[in-house]
KEMIVEX-179198 format. One line per 3 residues: number of its first residue (from 1); for each residue x, y, z of C-alpha. Coordinates in pm, whole numbers. Layout:
BEGIN
NUM> X Y Z  ...
This chain:
BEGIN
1> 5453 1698 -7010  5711 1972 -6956  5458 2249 -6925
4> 5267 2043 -6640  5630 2025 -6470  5697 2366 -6533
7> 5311 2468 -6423  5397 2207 -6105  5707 2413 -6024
10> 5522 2732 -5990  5257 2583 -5774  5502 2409 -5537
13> 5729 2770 -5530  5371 3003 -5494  5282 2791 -5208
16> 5477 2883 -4928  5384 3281 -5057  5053 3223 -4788
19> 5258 3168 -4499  5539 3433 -4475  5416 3600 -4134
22> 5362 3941 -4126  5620 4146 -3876  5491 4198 -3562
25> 5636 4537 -3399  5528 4628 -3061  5456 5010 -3135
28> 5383 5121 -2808  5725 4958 -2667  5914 5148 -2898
31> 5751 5521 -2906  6031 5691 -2762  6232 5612 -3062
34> 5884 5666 -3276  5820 5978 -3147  6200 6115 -3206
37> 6212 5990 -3608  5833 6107 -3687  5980 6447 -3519
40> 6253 6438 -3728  6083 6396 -4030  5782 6670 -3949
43> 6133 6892 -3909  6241 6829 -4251  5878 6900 -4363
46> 5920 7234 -4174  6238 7324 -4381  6074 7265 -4703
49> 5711 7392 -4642  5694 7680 -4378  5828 8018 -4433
52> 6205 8091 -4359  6063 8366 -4058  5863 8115 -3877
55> 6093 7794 -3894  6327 7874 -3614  6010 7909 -3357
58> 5856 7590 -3523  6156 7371 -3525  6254 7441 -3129
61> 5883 7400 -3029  5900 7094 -3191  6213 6922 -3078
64> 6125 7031 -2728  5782 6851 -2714  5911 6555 -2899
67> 6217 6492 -2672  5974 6607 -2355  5690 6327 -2499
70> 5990 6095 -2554  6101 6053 -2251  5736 6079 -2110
73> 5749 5726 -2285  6031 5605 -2150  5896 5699 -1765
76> 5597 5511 -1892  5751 5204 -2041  5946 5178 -1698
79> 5678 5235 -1475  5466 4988 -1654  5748 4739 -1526
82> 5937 4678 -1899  6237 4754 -1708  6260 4477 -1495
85> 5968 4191 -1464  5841 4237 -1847  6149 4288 -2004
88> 6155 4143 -2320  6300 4177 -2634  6048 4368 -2919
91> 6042 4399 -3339  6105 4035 -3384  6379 4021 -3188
94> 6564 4321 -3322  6548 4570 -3000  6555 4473 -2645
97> 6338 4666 -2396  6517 4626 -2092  6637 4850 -1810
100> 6966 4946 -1858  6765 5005 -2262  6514 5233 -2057
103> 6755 5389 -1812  7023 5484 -2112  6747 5586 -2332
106> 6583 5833 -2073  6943 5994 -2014  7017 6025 -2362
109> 6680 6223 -2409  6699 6428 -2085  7074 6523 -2200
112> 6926 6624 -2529  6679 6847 -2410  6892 7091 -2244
115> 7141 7024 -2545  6871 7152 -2746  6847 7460 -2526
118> 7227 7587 -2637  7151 7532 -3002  6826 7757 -2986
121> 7021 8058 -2808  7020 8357 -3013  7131 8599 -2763
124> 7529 8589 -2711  7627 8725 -3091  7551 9148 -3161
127> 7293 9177 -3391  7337 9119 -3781  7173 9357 -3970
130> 6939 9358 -3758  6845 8940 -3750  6914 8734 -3407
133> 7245 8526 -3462  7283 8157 -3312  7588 7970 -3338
136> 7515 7807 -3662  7658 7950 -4016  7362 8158 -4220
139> 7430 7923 -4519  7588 7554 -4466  7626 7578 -4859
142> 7813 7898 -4884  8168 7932 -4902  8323 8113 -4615
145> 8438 8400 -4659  8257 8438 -4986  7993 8674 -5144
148> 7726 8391 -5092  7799 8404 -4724  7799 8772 -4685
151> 7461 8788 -4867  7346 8527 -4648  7391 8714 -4353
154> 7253 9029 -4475  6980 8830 -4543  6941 8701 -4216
157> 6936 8364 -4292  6977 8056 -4005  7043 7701 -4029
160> 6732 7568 -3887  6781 7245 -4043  7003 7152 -3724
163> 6705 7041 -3531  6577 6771 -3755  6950 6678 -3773
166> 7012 6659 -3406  6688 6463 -3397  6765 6174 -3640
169> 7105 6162 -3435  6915 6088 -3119  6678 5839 -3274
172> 7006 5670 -3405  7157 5721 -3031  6839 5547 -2875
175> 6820 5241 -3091  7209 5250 -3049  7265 5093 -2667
178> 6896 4866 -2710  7041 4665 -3071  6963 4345 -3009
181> 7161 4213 -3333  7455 4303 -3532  7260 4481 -3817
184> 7029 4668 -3575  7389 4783 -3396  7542 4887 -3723
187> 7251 5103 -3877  7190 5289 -3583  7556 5401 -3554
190> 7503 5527 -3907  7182 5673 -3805  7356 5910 -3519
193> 7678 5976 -3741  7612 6132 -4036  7417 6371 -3910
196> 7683 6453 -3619  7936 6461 -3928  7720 6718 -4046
199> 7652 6916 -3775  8013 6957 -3694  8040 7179 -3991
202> 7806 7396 -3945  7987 7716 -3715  7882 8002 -3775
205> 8230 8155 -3636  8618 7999 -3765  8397 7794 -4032
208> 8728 7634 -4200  8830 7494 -3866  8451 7359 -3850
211> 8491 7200 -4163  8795 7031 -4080  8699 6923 -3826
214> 8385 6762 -3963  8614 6636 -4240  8838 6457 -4000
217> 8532 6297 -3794  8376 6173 -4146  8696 6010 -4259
220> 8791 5848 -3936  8432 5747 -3865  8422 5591 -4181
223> 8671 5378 -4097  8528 5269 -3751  8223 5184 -3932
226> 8486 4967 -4194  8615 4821 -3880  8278 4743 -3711
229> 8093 4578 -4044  8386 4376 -4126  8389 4259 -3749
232> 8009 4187 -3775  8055 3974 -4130  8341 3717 -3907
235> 8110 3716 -3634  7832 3629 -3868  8019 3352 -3976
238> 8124 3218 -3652  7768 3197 -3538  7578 3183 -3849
241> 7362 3459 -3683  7389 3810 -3595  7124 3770 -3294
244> 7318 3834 -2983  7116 3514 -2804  7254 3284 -3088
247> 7578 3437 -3112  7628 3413 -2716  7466 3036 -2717
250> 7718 2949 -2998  7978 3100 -2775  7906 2892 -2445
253> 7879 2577 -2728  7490 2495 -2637  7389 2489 -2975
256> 7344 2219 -3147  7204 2231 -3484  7434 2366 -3713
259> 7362 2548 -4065  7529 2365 -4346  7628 2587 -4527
262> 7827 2729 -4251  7896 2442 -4127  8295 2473 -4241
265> 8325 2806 -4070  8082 2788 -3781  8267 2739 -3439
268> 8572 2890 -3567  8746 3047 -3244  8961 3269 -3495
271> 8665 3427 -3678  8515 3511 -3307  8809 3654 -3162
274> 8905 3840 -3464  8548 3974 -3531  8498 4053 -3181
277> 8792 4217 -3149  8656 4434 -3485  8334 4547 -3334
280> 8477 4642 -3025  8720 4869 -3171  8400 5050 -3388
283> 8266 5081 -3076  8584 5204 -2844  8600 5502 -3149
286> 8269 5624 -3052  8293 5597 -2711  8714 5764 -2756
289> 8961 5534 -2590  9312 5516 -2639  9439 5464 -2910
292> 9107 5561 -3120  9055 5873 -2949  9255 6067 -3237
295> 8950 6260 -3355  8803 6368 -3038  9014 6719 -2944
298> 9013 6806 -3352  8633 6741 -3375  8549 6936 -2988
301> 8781 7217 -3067  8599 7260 -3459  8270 7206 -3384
304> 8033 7466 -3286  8048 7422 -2893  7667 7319 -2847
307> 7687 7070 -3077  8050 6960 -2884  7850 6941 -2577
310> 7535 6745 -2709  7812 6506 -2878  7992 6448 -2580
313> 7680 6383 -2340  7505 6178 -2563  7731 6016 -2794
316> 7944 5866 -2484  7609 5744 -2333  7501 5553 -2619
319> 7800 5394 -2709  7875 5301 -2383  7546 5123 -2363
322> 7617 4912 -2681  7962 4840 -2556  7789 4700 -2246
325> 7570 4541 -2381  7759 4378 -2647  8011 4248 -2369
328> 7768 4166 -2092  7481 3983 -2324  7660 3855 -2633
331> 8052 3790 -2518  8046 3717 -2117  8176 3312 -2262
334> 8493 3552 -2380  8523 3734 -2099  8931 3563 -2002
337> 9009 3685 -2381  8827 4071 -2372  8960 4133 -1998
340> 9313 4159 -2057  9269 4354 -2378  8987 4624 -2209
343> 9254 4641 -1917  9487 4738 -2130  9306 5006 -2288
346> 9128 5144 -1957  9506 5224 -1789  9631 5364 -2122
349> 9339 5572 -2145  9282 5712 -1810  9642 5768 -1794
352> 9688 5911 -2182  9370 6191 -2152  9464 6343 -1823
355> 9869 6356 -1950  9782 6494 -2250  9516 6741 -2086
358> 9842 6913 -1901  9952 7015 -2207  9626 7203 -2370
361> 9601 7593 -2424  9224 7571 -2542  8962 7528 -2292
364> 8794 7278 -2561  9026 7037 -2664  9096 7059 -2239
367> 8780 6932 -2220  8841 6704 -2535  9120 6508 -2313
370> 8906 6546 -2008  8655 6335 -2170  8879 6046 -2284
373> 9020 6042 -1890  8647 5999 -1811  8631 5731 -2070
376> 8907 5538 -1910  8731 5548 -1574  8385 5439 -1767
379> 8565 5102 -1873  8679 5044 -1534  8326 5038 -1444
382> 8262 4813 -1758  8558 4555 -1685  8374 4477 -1346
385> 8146 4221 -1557  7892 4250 -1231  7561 4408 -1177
388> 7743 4671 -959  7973 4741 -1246  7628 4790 -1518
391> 7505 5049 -1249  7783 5188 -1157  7842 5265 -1577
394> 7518 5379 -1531  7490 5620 -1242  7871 5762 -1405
397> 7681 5821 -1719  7397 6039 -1621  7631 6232 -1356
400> 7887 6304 -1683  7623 6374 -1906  7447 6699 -1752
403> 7826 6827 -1623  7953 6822 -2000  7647 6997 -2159
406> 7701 7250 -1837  8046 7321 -1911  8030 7374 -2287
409> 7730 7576 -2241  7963 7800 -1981  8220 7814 -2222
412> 7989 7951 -2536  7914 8258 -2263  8284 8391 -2288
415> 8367 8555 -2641  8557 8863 -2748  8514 9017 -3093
418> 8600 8669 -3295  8347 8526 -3103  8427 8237 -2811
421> 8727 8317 -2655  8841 7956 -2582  9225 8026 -2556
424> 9327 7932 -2170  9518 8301 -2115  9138 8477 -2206
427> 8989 8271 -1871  9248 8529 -1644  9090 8692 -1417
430> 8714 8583 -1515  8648 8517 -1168  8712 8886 -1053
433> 8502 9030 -1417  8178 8762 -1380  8221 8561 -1069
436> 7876 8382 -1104  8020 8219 -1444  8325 8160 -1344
439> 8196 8019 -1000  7973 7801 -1171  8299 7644 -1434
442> 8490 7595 -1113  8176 7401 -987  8210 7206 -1283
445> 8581 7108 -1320  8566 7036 -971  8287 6766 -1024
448> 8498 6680 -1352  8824 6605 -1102  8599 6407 -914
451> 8591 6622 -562  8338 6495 -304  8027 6684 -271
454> 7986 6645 -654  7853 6422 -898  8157 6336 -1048
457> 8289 6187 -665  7997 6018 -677  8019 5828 -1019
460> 8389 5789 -966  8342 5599 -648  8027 5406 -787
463> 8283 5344 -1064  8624 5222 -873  8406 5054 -590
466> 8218 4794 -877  8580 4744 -1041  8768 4676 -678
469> 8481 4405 -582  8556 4277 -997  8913 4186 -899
472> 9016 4482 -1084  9151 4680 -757  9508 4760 -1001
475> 9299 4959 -1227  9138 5153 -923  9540 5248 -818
478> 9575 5369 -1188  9204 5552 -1159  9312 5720 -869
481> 9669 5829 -990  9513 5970 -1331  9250 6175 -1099
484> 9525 6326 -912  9709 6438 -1255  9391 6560 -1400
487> 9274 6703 -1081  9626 6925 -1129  9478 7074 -1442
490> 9144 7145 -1318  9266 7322 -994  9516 7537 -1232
493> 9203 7679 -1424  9016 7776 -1131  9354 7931 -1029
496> 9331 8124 -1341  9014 8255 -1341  9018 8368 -939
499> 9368 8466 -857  9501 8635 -1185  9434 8996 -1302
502> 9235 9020 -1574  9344 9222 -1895  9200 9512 -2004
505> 9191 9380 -2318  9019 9061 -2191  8708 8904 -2346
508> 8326 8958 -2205  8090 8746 -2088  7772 8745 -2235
511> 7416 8730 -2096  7199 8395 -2259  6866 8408 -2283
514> 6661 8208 -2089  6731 7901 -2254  7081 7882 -2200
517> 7052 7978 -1828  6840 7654 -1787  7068 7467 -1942
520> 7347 7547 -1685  7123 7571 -1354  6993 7176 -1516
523> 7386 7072 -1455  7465 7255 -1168  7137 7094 -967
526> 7233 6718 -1104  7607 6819 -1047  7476 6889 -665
529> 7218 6656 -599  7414 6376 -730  7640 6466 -548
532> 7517 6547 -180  7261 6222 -203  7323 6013 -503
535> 7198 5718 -333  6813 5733 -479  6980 5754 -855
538> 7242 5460 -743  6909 5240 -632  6737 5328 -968
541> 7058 5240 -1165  7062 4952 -944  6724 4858 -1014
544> 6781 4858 -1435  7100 4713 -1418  6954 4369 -1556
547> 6997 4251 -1973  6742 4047 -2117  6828 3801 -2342
């Protein structure tokens, strides 16, 4: 008698075996992101199989027709009308294929591309022993300074394994702003951190300030992803889902049926509002906002400056779309308690980065506290909670993005026998000893300060336009004030480079290779078109300014 139970047991339990349905993942939807990670891993295939001579060709070859194919997919995908009429959400649920999803993702991978460029130069070092030096150490696993190093270099040895690196890091950055859920969110953000943690200690030059800085960006990432996952487990069990649909329908109270064994938790305001306010704050360290912005001057002044400029293009545009996105599809029912609080940190950080930016003597960590001023002006865009504000973040995004990855690329052209010369007194008289570079920088910073007739007037008034119309017209008196201070600093670096003397002593400025020069003539053209007739990218940021849900 107890066996037949038993046997009936296993019978009843092997039955429902027939019907778990398979996944169903809409390949095609998602080969942008495809295409990046199968890159990725051909890359670390590369590394172990091909010789050490031939990887460095191999490896940029293949990064640039990944990221090139990539975003081939992403023109496709939106011309094939997933951007607006079949938007939908793909991967059982877990990614959404949408247009602000399309419009982020194609940034992220056009920023990329020219981020790539300023990793593959080879041309600004001298010779070592007689092998091409980029701005990568010979050995990540030597220590500097020591006989491992030395041989290393003698050797000739690069770190090649920086493309596959900055690959998975984009994969993770294009899943990043599409999530869909909580878990998708959260392993993406791992996806595009650890290998930025590791790239960040990988200069070639000052290697102990590298790896301090990378050090510093690991621990205090960490945390932000403590911070986010704990958010995500309250929010779990406020909705009893980490969908954004069901965690927004729980949050508007149109849901009905109720898990049991959530049921004491589920519909807890406290859990929400604590959780919430969790996530947003792993989120808010990415993007660097006031008062989680600690790491961003260490980790820009440490790294080695093309990886500082890839970070900052395409870091900020990612996060930015998740922040969006998490406020716009999953929290809008919230939107009297997340106001106030994103107010808040909007004035503090506009106001904080371009103070602070007075003070700097290193054209990095200027540019460091530049970026968290242009963070501050991002959220005013994102406190609209309008479609003017989504394409206004939008439009401010891809206009930051190519200006950033300009700059930095200007600033690995200046060096003196330690290599970059990125103290402020070396930029005196640059404009009289290269006045092509130091023309272009001034182009820059002036698009950075937000002067019409650049990009950067453009997103600003995109920007402050979308948050006036939100009822947010104090925070557009505070935008304007913090342009004005960091305008000051701007103008006072152009002043140095045109109207000092420059030393004898002075630093040189190097001629790139091709790749670099395309690189900065990419920025200066978007700095300039967006600038002088923005209004066909404002339409088309218009245009994929709708979420699905």
């Amino acid at each position: 008698m107890s066996t037949t139970a038993v046997h009936s047991l296993w019978t009843t339990a092997a039955e429902p075996l027939d019907r778990i349905p398979a996944p169903q993942i809409e390949y095609a939807q998602l080969a942008p992101t495809l295409i990046v990670v199968g890159a990725a891993i051909v890359g670390v295939l590369i590394e172990a199989f091909v010789p050490r001579k031939a990887r460095y060709p191999a490896q940029v070859f293949l990064s640039v027709v990944a990221l090139a194919a990539a975003f081939a997919a992403v023109v496709g995908l939106a011309a094939g009308g997933y951007g607006s009429t079949k938007a939908h959400l793909a991967a059982m649920g877990a990614i959404a294929v949408d247009g602000p999803a399309l419009f982020l993702q194609g940034t992220i991978l056009l920023a990329s591309l020219v981020a790539i460029f300023t990793f593959a130069e080879r041309r600004l070092d001298p010779r070592a022993h007689g092998s091409h030096v980029d701005s990568f150490a010979a050995q990540a696993a030597a220590v500097p300074g020591g006989d491992g190093e030395k041989a290393a270099v003698k050797a000739g040895f690069t770190t090649t394994e920086v493309y596959p690196l900055a690959l998975f890091a984009i994969s993770g950055m294009l899943v990043f702003p599409a999530a869909n859920d909580l878990l998708t969110l959260f392993i993406a953000l791992e996806v595009f951190s650890l290998p930025l943690y590791l790239l960040c200690a990988l200069a070639r030059r000052k290697r102990l300030l590298s790896q301090e800085a990378a050090m510093k960006y690991f621990l205090l990432g960490a945390f932000s992803s403590a911070f986010l996952l704990f958010g995500i487990a309250l929010v779990y069990g406020y909705a009893g889902s980490v969908s954004y649909a069901r965690i927004a329908d729980v949050v508007d109270g149109t849901v009905k049926t109720i898990d049991p064994a959530l049921a004491a938790t589920m519909g807890n305001d406290a859990l929400l509002l604590i959780g919430g306010a969790l996530i947003l704050v792993g989120l808010l360290f990415k993007v660097g906002a006031v008062p989680f912005h600690m790491w961003t001057p260490d980790v820009y002044q440490g790294a080695p400056t093309p990886v500082t400029g890839f970070m900052a293009a395409a870091t900020k545009v990612a996060a930015f779309g998740a922040l969006l996105r998490l406020l716009y599809v999953v929290l809008p029912g919230l939107r009297w308690d997340w106001r106030p609080v994103m107010w808040a940190i909007a004035i503090v950080t506009m106001l904080g980065g371009a103070i602070l930016a007075i003070t700097q003597t290193d054209i990095k960590r200027l540019l460091a506290y530049s970026s968290i001023a242009h963070a501050g002006f991002i959220l005013a865009g994102v406190i609209a909670v309008t479609p003017e504000g989504v394409s206004s973040v939008l439009f401010y995004l891809v206009a930051y993005s190519f200006v950033t990855i300009g700059a930095f690329a200007v600033v690995t052209l200046v060096r003196d026998a330690g290599g970059e010369a990125t103290h402020l007194s070396k930029w005196a008289g640059l404009g009289r000893r290269s006045p092509l570079v130091a023309a272009v920088f001034a182009l820059f910073l002036l698009a950075f300060a937000g002067i019409p007739l650049t990009s950067g007037f453009s997103g600003k008034f995109a920007v402050f336009s979308a948050a006036a119309e939100g009822g947010a017209g104090v925070l557009v008196v505070v935008g304007v004030i913090s342009s004005a201070i960091a305008a000051f600093f701007y103008i006072r670096v152009i002043v140095l480079m045109f109207f000092s003397e420059p030393k004898p002593e002075g630093p040189t400025v190097a001629v790139p290779s091709p790749l670099t020069m395309t690189t900065i003539a990419v920025g200066v053209a978007v700095t300039v078109v967006l600038g002088v007739a923005p209004q066909y990218f404002l339409d088309l940021a218009g245009q994929a300014s709708v979420f699905v849900r």
